[in-house]
C-alpha positions in Angstrom: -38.6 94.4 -48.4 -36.2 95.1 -45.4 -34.4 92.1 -43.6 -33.4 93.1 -39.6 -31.0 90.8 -37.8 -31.6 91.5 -33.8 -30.4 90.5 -30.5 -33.1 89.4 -28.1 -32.0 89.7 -24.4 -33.9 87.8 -21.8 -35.3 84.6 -23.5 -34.2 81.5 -21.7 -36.7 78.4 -23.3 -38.6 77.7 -26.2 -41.3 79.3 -24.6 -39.6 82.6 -24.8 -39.0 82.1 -28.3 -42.9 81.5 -29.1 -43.4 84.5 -27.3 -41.0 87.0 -29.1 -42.1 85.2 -32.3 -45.7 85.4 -31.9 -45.5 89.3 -30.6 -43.2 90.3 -34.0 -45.0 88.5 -36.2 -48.5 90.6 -35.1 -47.2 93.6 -36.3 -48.9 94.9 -39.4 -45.6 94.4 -42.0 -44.2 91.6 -40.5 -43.4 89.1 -43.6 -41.5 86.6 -41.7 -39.9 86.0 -38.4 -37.3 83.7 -37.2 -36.1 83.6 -33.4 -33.3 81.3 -32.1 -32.2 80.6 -28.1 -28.5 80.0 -29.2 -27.6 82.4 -30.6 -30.5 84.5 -28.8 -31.8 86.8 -32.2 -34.6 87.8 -34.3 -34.6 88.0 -38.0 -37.6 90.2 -39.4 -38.4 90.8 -42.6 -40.6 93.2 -43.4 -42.8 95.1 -45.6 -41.1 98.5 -45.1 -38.7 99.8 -43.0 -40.9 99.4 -39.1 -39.8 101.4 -36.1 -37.6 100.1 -33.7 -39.4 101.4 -30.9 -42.3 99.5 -32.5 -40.5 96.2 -32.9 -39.2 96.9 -29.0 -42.3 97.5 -27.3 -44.2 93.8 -29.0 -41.6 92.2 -27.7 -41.3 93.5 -23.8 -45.5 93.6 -23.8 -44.6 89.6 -24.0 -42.4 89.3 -21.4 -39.0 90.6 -19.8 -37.4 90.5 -23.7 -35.5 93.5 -25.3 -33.9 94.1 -28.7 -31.0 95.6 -29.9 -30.1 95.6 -33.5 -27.4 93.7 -34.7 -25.9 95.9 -37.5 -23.3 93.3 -39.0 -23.3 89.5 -38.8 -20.7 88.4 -37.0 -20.5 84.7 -36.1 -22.1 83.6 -32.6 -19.4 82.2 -30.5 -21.4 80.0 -27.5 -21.3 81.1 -24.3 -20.4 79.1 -21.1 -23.5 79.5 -19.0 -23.1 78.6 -15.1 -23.8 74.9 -13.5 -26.8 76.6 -11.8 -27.8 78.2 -14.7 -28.2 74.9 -16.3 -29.8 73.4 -13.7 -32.5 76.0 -13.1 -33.9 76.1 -16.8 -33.7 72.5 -17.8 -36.4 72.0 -15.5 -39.6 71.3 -17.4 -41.7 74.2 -15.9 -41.3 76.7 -18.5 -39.9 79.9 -17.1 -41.9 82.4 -19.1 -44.9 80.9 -17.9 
Protein backbone atom coordinates (compact mmCIF):
# COMPACT_ATOMS: atom_id res chain seq x y z
CA UNK A 1 0.00 0.00 0.00
CA UNK A 2 1.30 3.62 -0.88
CA UNK A 3 0.12 6.70 1.24
CA UNK A 4 0.47 10.32 -1.06
CA UNK A 5 0.05 13.54 0.83
CA UNK A 6 -0.95 16.30 -1.98
CA UNK A 7 -1.67 19.90 -2.30
CA UNK A 8 -4.91 20.66 -4.02
CA UNK A 9 -4.93 24.28 -5.64
CA UNK A 10 -8.26 25.78 -6.41
CA UNK A 11 -10.89 24.40 -3.99
CA UNK A 12 -12.65 27.13 -2.11
CA UNK A 13 -16.05 25.19 -0.29
CA UNK A 14 -16.98 22.00 0.83
CA UNK A 15 -18.25 21.48 -2.46
CA UNK A 16 -14.87 21.49 -3.86
CA UNK A 17 -13.84 19.02 -1.54
CA UNK A 18 -16.77 16.45 -2.48
CA UNK A 19 -15.65 16.97 -5.82
CA UNK A 20 -11.81 16.27 -5.57
CA UNK A 21 -12.88 13.46 -3.21
CA UNK A 22 -15.36 11.77 -5.24
CA UNK A 23 -13.02 12.08 -8.62
CA UNK A 24 -9.84 10.33 -6.53
CA UNK A 25 -11.65 7.96 -4.91
CA UNK A 26 -13.09 6.56 -8.67
CA UNK A 27 -9.90 5.58 -9.65
CA UNK A 28 -9.35 1.85 -9.78
CA UNK A 29 -6.63 1.53 -6.55
CA UNK A 30 -7.96 4.16 -4.63
CA UNK A 31 -8.17 2.66 -0.90
CA UNK A 32 -8.99 5.70 0.83
CA UNK A 33 -9.13 9.43 0.33
CA UNK A 34 -9.15 12.29 2.70
CA UNK A 35 -9.42 16.03 1.39
CA UNK A 36 -9.34 19.15 3.75
CA UNK A 37 -10.06 23.16 2.74
CA UNK A 38 -7.56 24.36 5.47
CA UNK A 39 -4.98 23.07 4.84
CA UNK A 40 -6.13 22.58 1.11
CA UNK A 41 -4.66 18.59 0.55
CA UNK A 42 -5.37 15.21 -0.50
CA UNK A 43 -4.18 12.08 1.24
CA UNK A 44 -4.51 8.88 -1.01
CA UNK A 45 -3.80 5.74 -0.21
CA UNK A 46 -3.55 3.37 -2.59
CA UNK A 47 -3.22 -0.03 -3.88
CA UNK A 48 0.04 0.47 -5.78
CA UNK A 49 1.97 3.19 -6.69
CA UNK A 50 -0.86 5.34 -9.36
CA UNK A 51 0.39 7.91 -11.83
CA UNK A 52 0.50 11.28 -11.02
CA UNK A 53 -0.75 12.35 -14.30
CA UNK A 54 -3.56 9.92 -13.49
CA UNK A 55 -4.33 11.33 -10.06
CA UNK A 56 -4.04 14.99 -11.91
CA UNK A 57 -6.34 14.66 -14.62
CA UNK A 58 -9.63 13.03 -12.03
CA UNK A 59 -9.21 15.87 -10.36
CA UNK A 60 -9.17 18.94 -13.07
CA UNK A 61 -12.06 16.73 -15.16
CA UNK A 62 -13.99 17.94 -11.72
CA UNK A 63 -13.36 21.32 -11.79
CA UNK A 64 -10.56 24.04 -11.94
CA UNK A 65 -8.49 21.76 -9.13
CA UNK A 66 -4.75 20.79 -9.60
CA UNK A 67 -2.25 18.75 -7.50
CA UNK A 68 1.12 18.88 -6.60
CA UNK A 69 2.71 16.47 -4.30
CA UNK A 70 3.69 17.29 -1.06
CA UNK A 71 6.97 15.32 -0.60
CA UNK A 72 7.50 16.04 3.35
CA UNK A 73 4.93 17.06 5.99
CA UNK A 74 5.54 20.19 7.04
CA UNK A 75 2.97 21.82 9.39
CA UNK A 76 0.20 24.16 7.65
CA UNK A 77 0.60 27.61 8.86
CA UNK A 78 -3.02 29.47 7.94
CA UNK A 79 -3.14 31.88 5.64
CA UNK A 80 -4.69 35.43 5.84
CA UNK A 81 -7.14 35.45 3.04
CA UNK A 82 -8.52 39.03 1.95
CA UNK A 83 -11.92 40.80 3.38
CA UNK A 84 -13.39 40.23 -0.12
CA UNK A 85 -12.16 36.98 -0.24
CA UNK A 86 -14.20 36.19 2.74
CA UNK A 87 -17.06 37.85 1.80
CA UNK A 88 -17.35 36.27 -1.70
CA UNK A 89 -17.28 32.51 -0.58
CA UNK A 90 -19.26 32.63 2.56
CA UNK A 91 -22.12 33.24 0.53
CA UNK A 92 -24.32 30.07 0.47
CA UNK A 93 -24.35 29.58 -3.39
CA UNK A 94 -21.64 27.09 -3.62
CA UNK A 95 -18.93 28.20 -6.03
CA UNK A 96 -18.17 24.97 -7.71
CA UNK A 97 -21.64 24.72 -8.74
Amino acid sequence: MQVKMFEVKGMHCEGCVQNVRKALQALPGVIDVQVSLTPPQAIISMEDDLAFSRLQEAVSQSGHYTLSEIKEQTEAKPVEKPSFFKKWFTHKKSCCQ
